[in-house]
N, C-alpha and C positions, 0 to 999 in steps of 0.2 A: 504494500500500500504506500507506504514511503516512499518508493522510487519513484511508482507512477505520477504524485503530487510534484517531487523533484522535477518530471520531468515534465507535466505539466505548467510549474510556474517556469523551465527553462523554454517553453516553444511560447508562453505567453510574451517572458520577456522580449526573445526575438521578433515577434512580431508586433509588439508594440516598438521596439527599435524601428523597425523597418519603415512604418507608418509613419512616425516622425522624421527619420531621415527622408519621407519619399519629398516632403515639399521642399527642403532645403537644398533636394539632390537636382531637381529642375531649376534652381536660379544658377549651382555650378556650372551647368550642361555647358552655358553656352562661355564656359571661359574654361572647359575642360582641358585636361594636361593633355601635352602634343607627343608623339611617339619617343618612347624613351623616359619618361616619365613613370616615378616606380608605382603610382597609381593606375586605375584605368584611364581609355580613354573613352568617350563618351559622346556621342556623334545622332543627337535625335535627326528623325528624317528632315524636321524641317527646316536644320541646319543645313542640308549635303546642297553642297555647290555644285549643279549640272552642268557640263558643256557639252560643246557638240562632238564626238568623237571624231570627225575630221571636218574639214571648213569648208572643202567641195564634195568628198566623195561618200557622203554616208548622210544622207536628207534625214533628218529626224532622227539618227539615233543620239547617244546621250551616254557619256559617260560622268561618270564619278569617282574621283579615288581617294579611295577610305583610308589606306598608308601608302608608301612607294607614286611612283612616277609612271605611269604606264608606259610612257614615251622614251623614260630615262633606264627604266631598272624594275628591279624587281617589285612588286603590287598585286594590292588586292583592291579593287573597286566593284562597283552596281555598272550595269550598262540595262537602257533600254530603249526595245526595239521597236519602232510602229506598228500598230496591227495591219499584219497584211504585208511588211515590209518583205523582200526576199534579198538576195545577196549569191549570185552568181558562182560558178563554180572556184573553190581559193584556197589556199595554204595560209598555213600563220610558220611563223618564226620558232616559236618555242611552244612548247608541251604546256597547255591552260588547262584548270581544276574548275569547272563550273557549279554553280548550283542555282536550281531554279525556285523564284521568288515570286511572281506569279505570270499569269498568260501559256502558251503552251509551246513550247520552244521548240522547232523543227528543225533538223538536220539527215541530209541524207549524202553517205558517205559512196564516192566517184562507184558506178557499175554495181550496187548494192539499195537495197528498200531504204526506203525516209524510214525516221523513228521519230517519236515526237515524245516530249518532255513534261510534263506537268508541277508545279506549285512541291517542292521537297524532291525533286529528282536531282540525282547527280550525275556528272560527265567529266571524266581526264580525258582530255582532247588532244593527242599525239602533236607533239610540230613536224617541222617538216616535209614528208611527201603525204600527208595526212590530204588528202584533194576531200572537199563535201562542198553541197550547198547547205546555206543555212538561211529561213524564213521562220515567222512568228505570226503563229496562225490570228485568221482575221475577224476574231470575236473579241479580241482584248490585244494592249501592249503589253511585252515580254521584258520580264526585270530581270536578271540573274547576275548571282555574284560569280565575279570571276578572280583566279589566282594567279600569278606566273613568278615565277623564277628570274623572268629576264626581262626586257620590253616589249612591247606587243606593235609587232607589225605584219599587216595580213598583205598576203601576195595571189593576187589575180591571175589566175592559168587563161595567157594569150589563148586567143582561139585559134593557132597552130599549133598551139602546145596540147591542148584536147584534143587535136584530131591527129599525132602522133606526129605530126612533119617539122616538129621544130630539130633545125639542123645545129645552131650556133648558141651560144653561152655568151656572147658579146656583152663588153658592159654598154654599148649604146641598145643593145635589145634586154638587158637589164632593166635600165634609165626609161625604156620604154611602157615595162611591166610596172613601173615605178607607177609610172603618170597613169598610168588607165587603173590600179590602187586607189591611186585617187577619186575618181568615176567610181567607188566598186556598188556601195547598194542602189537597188532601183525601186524605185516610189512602189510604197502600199497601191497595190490595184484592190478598186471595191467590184469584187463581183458576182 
């Protein structure tokens, strides 16, 4: 009987801790410590600073980074996709840890079925020669968190390079792959 009481006034205390800490914990949020800091960090949604994941070639998506530099180095940010958006056949750079946060996330990997992702799905996404297309089906927009190791840069398969006839590795047919990257998603079609 005695322990149960113990243990009773100890889950009372904690949660009356809790409750009090919770108001004081939203005035810190927005001055919360920055990485490296031996506390948490602490990033409510309606803090996260959106931008556009690229300034020509990705209409409407949207990234965020939660630590690291997505451009620079290693990161973890939110990206989201328009409903309906798709995104042509492509590689990325390095090997991404996904996870899905809501909308239903589509990916269908080169000569193989689409598979589609829903709200708690996960995905280690190969770099490399890893070829898929990836869309966000067009009932909702698709959030998911994403991880890497490195910086994220997605490469566009020239359309000789899908149809087997690419001859040359040139860095002006590089520079080329570069710019049409840039171009790479193509507007949510409603249909």
């Amino acid at each position: 009987m005695r322990a149960r009481n113990v243990l009773a006034f100890g889950a009372s205390f904690v949660l009356a801790t809790a409750v009090l800490a919770q108001g004081s914990g939203e005035a810190k949020a927005k001055s919360a410590p920055k990485m490296g800091a031996s506390g948490p960090v602490v990033l409510p949604a309606s803090d996260l600073k959106w931008t556009n994941l690229g300034p020509t070639g990705a209409p409407g998506v949207k990234i965020t980074d939660l630590w690291g530099d997505h451009a620079k180095g290693a990161f973890g940010a939110f990206i989201k996709l328009p409903a309906g958006s798709e995104a042509p056949l492509h590689t990325h750079t390095n090997a991404m840890k996904l996870a899905i946060v809501s909308g239903t996330y589509i990916q269908a990997p080169e000569g193989k079925p689409e598979f589609r992702l829903g709200p708690g799905s996960y995905l280690m996404q190969p770099g490399g020669n890893y070829r898929h297309t990836t869309s966000c089906d067009k009932a909702s927009e698709c959030v998911f968190f994403v991880e890497s190791k490195q910086p994220e840069q997605i490469l566009r398969c020239a359309q000789d390079d899908r149809e087997g006839k690419r001859k040359d590795d040139t860095k002006a047919r590089r520079a080329q792959d570069d710019k049409e990257t840039r171009s790479f998603f193509i507007e949510p079609r409603h249909r």
